[in-house]
N, C-alpha and C positions, 0 to 999 in steps of 0.2 A: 289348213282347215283345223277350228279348235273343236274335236270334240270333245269339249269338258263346257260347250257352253252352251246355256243356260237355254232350252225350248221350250216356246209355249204349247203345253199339251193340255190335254185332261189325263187325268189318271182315276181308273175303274176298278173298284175292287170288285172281285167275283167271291161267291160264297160256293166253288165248285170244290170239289177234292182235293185241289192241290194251293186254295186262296189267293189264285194267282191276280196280277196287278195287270190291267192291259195300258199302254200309255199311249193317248190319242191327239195328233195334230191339230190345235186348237187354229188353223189356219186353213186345212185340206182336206182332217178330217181322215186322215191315213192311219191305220194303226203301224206305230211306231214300234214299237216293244210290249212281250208277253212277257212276264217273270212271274215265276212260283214261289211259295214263301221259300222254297230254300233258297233260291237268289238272294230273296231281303235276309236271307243271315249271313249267307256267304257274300258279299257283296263288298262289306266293310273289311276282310281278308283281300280280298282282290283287291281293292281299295291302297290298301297298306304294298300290296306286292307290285304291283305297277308304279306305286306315289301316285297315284292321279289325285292327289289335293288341293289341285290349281281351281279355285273357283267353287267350292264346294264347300258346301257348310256339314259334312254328312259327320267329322269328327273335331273332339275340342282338342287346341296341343296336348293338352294332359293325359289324353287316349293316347294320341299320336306318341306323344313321352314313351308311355307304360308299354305300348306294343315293341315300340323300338328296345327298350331296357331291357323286358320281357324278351324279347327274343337276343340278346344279345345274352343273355344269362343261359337259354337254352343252347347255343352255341358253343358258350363255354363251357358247362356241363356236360354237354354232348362231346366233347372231344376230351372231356380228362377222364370221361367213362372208358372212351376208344383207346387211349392213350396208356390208361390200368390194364383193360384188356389184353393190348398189346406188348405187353409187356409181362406177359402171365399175373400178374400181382393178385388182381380179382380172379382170373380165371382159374389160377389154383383151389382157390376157397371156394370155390363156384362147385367144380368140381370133387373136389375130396377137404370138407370143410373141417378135417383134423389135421390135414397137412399142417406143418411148421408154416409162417409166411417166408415168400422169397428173399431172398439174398440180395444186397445190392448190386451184382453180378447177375442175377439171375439161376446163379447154382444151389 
């Protein structure tokens, strides 16, 4: 079963407290899906975290680029942060920001 493909629905917007989107089987007449606007933000994150790109016009490569690069840079950063850390280098200065910095040793 593909669910990435394409149903024919109606889609209803409400003007309720939370502008949610209802999406209605243009065949049955079943409501299919309720989504709140925080769906429609969080949506293209989940998007990105599953790849479900098969079939779906929701992002251009250029996004799809930029989220990949983007997160591949916060990776990196995030681990040479953990890796200072770890190593007292930053934690020193964190801590007593007159200290001398470390030693290549660590003494």
């Amino acid at each position: 079963m593909d669910l990435n493909r394409p149903i024919a629905t109606y889609k209803c917007r409400f003007q309720d407290p939370w502008n949610s989107d209802v999406y209605v089987s243009q065949h049955t007449g079943q409501v299919l899906q309720r989504r709140p606007l925080f769906w429609r933000i969080f949506e293209p994150f989940l998007t990105v975290h599953t790849f479900a790109f098969t079939g779906r016009k929701t992002h251009s490569p250029s996004d799809q680029r930029a989220l990949v690069i983007g997160g591949c840079f916060a990776v990196i950063m995030l681990s040479f942060l953990g890796w200072q850390l770890r190593t007292n280098r930053l934690h020193d200065r964190i801590v007593d920001p007159k200290a001398p910095p470390a030693t290549a040793h660590g003494h």
